[in-house]
CHARMM internal coordinates of N, CA and C (Angstrom, degrees):
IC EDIT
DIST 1 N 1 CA 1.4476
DIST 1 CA 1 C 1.5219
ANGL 1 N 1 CA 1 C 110.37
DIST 1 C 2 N 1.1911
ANGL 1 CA 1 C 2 N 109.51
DIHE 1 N 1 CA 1 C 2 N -30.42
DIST 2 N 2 CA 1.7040
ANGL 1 C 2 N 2 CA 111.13
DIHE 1 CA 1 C 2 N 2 CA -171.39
DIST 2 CA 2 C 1.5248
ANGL 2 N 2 CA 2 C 103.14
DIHE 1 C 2 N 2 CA 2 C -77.42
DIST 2 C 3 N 1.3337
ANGL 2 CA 2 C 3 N 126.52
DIHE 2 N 2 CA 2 C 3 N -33.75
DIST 3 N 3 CA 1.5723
ANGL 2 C 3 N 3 CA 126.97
DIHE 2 CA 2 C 3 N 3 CA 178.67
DIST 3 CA 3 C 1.0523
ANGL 3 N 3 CA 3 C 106.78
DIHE 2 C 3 N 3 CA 3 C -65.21
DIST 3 C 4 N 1.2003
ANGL 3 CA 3 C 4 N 124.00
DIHE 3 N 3 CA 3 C 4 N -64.62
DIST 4 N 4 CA 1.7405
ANGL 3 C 4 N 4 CA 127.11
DIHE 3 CA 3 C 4 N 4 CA 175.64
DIST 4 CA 4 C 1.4760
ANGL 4 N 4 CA 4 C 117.84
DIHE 3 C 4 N 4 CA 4 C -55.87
DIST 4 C 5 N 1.4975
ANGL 4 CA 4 C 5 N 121.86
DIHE 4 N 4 CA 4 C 5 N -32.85
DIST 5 N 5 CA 1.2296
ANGL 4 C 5 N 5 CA 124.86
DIHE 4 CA 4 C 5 N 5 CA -167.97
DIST 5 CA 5 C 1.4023
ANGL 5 N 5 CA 5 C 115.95
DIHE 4 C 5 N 5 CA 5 C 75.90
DIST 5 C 6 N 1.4659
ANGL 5 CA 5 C 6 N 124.67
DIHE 5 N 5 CA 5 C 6 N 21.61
DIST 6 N 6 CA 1.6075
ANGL 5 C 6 N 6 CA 96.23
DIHE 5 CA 5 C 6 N 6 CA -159.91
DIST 6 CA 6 C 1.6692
ANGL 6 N 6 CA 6 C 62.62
DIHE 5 C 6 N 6 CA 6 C -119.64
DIST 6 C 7 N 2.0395
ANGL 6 CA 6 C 7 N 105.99
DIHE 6 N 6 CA 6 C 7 N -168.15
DIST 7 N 7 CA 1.4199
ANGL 6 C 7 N 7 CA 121.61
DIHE 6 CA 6 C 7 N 7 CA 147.38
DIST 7 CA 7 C 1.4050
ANGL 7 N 7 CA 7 C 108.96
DIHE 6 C 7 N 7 CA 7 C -104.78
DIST 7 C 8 N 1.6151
ANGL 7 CA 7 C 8 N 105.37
DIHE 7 N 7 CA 7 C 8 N 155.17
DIST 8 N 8 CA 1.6071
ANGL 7 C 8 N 8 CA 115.38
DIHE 7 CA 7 C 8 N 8 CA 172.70
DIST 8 CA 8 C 1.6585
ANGL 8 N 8 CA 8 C 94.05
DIHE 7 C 8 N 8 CA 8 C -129.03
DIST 8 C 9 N 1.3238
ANGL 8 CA 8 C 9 N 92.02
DIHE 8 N 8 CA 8 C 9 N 153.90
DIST 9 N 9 CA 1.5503
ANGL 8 C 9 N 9 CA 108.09
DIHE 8 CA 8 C 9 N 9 CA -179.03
DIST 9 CA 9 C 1.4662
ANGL 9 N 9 CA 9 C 110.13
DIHE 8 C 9 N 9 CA 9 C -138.05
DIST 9 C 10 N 1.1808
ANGL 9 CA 9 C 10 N 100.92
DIHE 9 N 9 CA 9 C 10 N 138.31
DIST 10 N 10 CA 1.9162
ANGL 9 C 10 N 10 CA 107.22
DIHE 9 CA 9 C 10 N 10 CA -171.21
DIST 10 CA 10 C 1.3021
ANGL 10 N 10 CA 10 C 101.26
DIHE 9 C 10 N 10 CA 10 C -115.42
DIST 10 C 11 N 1.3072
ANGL 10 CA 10 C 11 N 105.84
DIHE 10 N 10 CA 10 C 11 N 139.95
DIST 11 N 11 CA 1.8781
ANGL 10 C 11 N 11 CA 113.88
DIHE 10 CA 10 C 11 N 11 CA -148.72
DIST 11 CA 11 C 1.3935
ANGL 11 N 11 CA 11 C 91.17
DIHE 10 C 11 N 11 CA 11 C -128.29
DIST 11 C 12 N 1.5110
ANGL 11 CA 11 C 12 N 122.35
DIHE 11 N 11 CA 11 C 12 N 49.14
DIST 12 N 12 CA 1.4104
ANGL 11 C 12 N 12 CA 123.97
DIHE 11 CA 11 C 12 N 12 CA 177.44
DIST 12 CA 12 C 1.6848
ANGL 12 N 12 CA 12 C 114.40
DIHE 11 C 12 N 12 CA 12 C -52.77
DIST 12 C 13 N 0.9719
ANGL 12 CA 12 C 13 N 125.06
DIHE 12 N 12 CA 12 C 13 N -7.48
DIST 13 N 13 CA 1.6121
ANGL 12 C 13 N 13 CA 133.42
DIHE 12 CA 12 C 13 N 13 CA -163.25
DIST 13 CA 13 C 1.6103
ANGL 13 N 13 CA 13 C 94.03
DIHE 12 C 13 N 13 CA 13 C -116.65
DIST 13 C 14 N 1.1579
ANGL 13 CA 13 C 14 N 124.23
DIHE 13 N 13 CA 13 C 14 N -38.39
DIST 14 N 14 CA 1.3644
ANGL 13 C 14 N 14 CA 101.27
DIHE 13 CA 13 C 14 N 14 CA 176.68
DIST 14 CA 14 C 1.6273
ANGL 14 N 14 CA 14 C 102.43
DIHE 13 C 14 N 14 CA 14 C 111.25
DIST 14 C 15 N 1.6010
ANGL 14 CA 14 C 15 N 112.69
DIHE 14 N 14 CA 14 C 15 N -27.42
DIST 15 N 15 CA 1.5544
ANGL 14 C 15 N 15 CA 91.01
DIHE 14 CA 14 C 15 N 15 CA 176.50
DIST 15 CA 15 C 1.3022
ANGL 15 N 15 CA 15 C 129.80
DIHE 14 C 15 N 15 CA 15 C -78.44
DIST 15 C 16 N 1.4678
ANGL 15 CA 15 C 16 N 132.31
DIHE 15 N 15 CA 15 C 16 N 13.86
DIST 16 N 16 CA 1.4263
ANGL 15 C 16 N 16 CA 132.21
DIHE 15 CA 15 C 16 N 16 CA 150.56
DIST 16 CA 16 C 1.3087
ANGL 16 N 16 CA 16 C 125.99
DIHE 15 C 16 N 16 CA 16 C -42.36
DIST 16 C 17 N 1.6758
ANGL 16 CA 16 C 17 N 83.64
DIHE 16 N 16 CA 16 C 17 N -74.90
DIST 17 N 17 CA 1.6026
ANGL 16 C 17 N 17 CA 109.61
DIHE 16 CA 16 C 17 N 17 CA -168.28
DIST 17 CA 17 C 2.3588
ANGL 17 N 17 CA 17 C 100.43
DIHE 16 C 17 N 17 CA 17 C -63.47
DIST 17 C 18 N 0.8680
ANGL 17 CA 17 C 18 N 85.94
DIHE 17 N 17 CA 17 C 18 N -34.16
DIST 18 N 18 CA 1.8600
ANGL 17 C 18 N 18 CA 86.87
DIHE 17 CA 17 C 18 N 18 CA 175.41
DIST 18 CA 18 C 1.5385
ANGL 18 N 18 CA 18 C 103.14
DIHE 17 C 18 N 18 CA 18 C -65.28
DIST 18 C 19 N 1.0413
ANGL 18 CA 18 C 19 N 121.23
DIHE 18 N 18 CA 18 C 19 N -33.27
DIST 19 N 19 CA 1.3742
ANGL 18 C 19 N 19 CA 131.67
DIHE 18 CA 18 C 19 N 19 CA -159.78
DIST 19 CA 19 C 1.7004
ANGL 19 N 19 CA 19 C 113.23
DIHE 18 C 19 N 19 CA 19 C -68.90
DIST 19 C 20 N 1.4234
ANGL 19 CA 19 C 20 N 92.04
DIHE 19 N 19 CA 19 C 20 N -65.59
DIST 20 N 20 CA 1.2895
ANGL 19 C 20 N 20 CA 104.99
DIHE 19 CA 19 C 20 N 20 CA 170.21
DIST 20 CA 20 C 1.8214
ANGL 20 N 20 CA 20 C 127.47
DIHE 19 C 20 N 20 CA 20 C -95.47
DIST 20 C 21 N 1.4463
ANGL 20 CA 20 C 21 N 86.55
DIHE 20 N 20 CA 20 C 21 N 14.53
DIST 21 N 21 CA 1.8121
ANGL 20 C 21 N 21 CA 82.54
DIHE 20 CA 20 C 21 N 21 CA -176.94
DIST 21 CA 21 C 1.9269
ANGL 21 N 21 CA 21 C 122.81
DIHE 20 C 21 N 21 CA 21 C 78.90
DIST 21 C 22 N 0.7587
ANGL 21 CA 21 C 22 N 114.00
DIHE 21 N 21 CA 21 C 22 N 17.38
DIST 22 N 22 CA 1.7896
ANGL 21 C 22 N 22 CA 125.69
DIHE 21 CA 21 C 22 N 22 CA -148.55
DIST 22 CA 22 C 1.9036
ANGL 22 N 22 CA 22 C 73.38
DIHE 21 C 22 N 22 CA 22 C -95.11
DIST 22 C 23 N 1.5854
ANGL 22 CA 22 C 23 N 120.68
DIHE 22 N 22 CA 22 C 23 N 131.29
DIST 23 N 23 CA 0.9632
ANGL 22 C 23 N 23 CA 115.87
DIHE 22 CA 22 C 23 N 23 CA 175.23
DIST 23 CA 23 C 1.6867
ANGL 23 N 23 CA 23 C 99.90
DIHE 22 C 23 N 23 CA 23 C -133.16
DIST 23 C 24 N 1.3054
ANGL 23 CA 23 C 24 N 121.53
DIHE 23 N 23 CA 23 C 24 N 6.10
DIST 24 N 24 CA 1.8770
ANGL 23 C 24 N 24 CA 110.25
DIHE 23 CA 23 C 24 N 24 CA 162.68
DIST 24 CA 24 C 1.5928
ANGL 24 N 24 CA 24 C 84.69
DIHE 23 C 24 N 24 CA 24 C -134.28
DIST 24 C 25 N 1.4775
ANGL 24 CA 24 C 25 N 105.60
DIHE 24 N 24 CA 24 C 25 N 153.91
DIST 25 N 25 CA 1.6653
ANGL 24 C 25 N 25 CA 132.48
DIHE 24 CA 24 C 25 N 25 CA 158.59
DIST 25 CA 25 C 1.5182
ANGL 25 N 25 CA 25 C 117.59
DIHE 24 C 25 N 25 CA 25 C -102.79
DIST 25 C 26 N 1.4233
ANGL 25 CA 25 C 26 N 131.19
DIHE 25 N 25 CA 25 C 26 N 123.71
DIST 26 N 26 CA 1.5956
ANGL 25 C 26 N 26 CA 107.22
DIHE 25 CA 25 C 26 N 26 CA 32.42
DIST 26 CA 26 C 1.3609
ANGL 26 N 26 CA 26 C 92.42
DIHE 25 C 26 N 26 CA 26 C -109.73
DIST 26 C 27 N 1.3331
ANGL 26 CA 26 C 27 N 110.31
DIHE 26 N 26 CA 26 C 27 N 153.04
DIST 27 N 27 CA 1.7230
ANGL 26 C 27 N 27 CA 137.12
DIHE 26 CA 26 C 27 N 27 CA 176.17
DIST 27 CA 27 C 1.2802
ANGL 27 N 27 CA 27 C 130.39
DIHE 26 C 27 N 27 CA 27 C -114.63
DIST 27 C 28 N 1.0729
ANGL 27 CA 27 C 28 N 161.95
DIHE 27 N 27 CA 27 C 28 N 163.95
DIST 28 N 28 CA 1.2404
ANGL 27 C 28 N 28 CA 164.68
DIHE 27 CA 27 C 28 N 28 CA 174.71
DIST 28 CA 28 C 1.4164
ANGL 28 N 28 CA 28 C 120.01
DIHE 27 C 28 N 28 CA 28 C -138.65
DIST 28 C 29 N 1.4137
ANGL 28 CA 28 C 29 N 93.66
DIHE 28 N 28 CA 28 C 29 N 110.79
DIST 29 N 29 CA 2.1246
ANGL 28 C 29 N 29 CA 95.53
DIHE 28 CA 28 C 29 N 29 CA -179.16
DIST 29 CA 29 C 1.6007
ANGL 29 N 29 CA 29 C 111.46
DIHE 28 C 29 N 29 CA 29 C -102.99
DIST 29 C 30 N 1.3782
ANGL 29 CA 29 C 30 N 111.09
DIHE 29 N 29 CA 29 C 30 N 108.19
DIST 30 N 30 CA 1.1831
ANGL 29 C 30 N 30 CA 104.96
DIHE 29 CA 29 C 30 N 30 CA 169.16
DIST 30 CA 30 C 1.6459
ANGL 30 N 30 CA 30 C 136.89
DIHE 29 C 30 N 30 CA 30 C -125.26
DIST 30 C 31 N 0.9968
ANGL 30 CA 30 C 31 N 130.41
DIHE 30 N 30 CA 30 C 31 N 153.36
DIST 31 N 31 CA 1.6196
ANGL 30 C 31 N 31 CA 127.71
DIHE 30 CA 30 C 31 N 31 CA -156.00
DIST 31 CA 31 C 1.5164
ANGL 31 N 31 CA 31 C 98.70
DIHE 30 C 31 N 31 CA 31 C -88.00
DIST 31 C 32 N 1.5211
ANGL 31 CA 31 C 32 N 117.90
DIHE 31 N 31 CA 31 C 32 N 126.26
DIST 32 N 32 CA 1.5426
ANGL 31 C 32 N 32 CA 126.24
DIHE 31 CA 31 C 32 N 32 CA 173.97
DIST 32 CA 32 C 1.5737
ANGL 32 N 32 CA 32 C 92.01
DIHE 31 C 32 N 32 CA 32 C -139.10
DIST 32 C 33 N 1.9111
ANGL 32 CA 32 C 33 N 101.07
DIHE 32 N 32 CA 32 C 33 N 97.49
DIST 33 N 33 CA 1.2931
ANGL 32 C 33 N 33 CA 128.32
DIHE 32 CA 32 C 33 N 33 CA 166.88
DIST 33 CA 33 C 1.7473
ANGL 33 N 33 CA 33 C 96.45
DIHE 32 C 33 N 33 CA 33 C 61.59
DIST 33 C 34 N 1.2490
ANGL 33 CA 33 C 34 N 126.93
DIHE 33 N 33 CA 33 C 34 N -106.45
DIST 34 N 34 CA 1.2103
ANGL 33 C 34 N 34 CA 128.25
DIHE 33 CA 33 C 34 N 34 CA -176.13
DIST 34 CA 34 C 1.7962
ANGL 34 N 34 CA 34 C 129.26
DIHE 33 C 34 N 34 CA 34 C -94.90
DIST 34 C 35 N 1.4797
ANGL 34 CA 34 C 35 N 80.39
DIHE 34 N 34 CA 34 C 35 N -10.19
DIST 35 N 35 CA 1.6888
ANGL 34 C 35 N 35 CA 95.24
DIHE 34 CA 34 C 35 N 35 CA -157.28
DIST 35 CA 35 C 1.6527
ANGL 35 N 35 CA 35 C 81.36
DIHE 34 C 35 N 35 CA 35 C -104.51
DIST 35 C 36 N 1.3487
ANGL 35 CA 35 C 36 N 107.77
DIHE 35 N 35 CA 35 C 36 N 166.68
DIST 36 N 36 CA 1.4256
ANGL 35 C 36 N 36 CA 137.83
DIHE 35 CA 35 C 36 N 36 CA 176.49
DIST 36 CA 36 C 1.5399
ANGL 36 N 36 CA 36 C 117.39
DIHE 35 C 36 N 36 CA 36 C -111.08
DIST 36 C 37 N 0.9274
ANGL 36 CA 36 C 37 N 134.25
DIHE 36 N 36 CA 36 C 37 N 110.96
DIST 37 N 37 CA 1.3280
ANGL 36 C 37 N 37 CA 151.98
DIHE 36 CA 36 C 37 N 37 CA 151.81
DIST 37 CA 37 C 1.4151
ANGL 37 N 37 CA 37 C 123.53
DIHE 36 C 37 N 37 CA 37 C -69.38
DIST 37 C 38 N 1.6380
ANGL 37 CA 37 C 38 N 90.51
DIHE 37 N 37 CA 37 C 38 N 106.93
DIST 38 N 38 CA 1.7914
ANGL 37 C 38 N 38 CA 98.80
DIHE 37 CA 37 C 38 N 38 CA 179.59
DIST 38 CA 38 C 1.4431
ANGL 38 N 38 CA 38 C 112.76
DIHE 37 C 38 N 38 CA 38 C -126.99
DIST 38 C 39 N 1.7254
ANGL 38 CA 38 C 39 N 125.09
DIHE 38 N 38 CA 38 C 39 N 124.57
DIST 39 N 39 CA 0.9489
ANGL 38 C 39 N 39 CA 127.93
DIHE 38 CA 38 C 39 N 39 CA -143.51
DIST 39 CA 39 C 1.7209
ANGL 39 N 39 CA 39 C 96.86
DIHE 38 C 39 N 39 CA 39 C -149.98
DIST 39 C 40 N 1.2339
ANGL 39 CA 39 C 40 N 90.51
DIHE 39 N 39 CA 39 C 40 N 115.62
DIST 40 N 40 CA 1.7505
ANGL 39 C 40 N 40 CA 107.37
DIHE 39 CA 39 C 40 N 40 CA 178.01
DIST 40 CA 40 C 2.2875
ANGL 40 N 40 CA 40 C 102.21
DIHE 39 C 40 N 40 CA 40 C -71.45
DIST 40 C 41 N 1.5751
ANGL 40 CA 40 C 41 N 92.75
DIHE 40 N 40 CA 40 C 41 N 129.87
DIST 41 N 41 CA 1.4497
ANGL 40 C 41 N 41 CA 93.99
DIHE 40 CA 40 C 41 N 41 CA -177.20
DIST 41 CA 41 C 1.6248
ANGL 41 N 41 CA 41 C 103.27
DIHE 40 C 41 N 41 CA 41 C -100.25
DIST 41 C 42 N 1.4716
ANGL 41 CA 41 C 42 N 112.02
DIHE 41 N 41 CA 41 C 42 N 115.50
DIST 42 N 42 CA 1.6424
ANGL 41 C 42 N 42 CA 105.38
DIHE 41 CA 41 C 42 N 42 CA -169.99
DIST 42 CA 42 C 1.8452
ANGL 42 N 42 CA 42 C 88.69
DIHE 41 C 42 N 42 CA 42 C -80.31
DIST 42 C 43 N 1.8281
ANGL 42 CA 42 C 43 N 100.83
DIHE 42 N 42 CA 42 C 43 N 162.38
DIST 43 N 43 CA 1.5115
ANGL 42 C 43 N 43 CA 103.94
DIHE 42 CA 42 C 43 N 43 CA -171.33
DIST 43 CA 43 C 1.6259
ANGL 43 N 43 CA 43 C 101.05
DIHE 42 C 43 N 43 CA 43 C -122.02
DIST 43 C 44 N 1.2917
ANGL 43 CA 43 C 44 N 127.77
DIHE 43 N 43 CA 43 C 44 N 147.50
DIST 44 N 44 CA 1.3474
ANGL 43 C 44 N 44 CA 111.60
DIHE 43 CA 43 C 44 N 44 CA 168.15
DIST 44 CA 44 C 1.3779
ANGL 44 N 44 CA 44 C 111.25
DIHE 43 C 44 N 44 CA 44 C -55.45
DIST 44 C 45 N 1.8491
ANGL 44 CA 44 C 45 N 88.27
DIHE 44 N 44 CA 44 C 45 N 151.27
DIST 45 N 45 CA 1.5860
ANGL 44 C 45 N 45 CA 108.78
DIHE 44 CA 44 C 45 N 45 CA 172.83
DIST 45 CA 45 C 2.0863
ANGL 45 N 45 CA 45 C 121.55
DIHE 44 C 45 N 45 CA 45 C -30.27
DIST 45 C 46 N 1.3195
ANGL 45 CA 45 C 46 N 102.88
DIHE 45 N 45 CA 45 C 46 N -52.14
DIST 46 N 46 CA 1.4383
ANGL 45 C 46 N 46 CA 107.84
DIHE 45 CA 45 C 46 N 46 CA -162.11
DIST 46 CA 46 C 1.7891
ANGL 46 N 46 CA 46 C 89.15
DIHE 45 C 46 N 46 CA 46 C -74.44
DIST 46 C 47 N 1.6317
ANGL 46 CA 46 C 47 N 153.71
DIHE 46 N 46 CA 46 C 47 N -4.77
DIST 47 N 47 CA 1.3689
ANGL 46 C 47 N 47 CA 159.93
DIHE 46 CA 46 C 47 N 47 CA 162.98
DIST 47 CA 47 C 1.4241
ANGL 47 N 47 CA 47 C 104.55
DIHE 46 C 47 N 47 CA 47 C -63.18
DIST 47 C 48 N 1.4405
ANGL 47 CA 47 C 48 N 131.78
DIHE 47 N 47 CA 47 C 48 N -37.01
DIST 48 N 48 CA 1.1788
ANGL 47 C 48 N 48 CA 147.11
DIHE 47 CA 47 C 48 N 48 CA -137.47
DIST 48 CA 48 C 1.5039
ANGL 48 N 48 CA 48 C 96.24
DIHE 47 C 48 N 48 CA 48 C -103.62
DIST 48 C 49 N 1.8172
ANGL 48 CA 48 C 49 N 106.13
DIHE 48 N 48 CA 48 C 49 N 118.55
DIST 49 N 49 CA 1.2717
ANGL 48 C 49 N 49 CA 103.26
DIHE 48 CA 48 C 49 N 49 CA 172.27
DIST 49 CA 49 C 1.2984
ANGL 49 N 49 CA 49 C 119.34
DIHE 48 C 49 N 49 CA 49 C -81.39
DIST 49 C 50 N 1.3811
ANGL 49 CA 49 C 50 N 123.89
DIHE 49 N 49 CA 49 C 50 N 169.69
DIST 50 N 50 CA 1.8014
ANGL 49 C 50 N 50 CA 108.08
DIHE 49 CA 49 C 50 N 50 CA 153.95
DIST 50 CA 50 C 1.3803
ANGL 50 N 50 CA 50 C 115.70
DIHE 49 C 50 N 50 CA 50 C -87.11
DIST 50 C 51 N 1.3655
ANGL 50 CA 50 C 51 N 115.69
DIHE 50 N 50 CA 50 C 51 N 165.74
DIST 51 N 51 CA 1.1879
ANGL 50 C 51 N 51 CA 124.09
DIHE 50 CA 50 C 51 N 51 CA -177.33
DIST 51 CA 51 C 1.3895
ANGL 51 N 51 CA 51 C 119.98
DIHE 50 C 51 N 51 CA 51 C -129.68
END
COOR INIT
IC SEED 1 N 1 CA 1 C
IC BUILD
């Protein structure tokens, strides 16, 4: 967190992602004035499990 400067939060319980609706990881929620910004982070190919 200190390199990047930002905070990250790990939502092992699930009430994040319930919270705000966020239905793929990893995501990014961020505040623009009143509104919330939620933004799916695509990962390179070789990150990507199969399913």
């Amino acid at each position: 967190m200190k390199a990047r400067q930002r905070r990250f939060y790990f939502d092992q319980g699930g009430k994040l992602t319930d919270r705000f609706g966020i239905r793929s990881v990893p995501a990014r929620v961020r505040q623009q004035g009143r509104l919330l910004e939620i933004s799916e982070i695509a990962l390179p190919p070789k990150w990507r499990t199969a399913q």
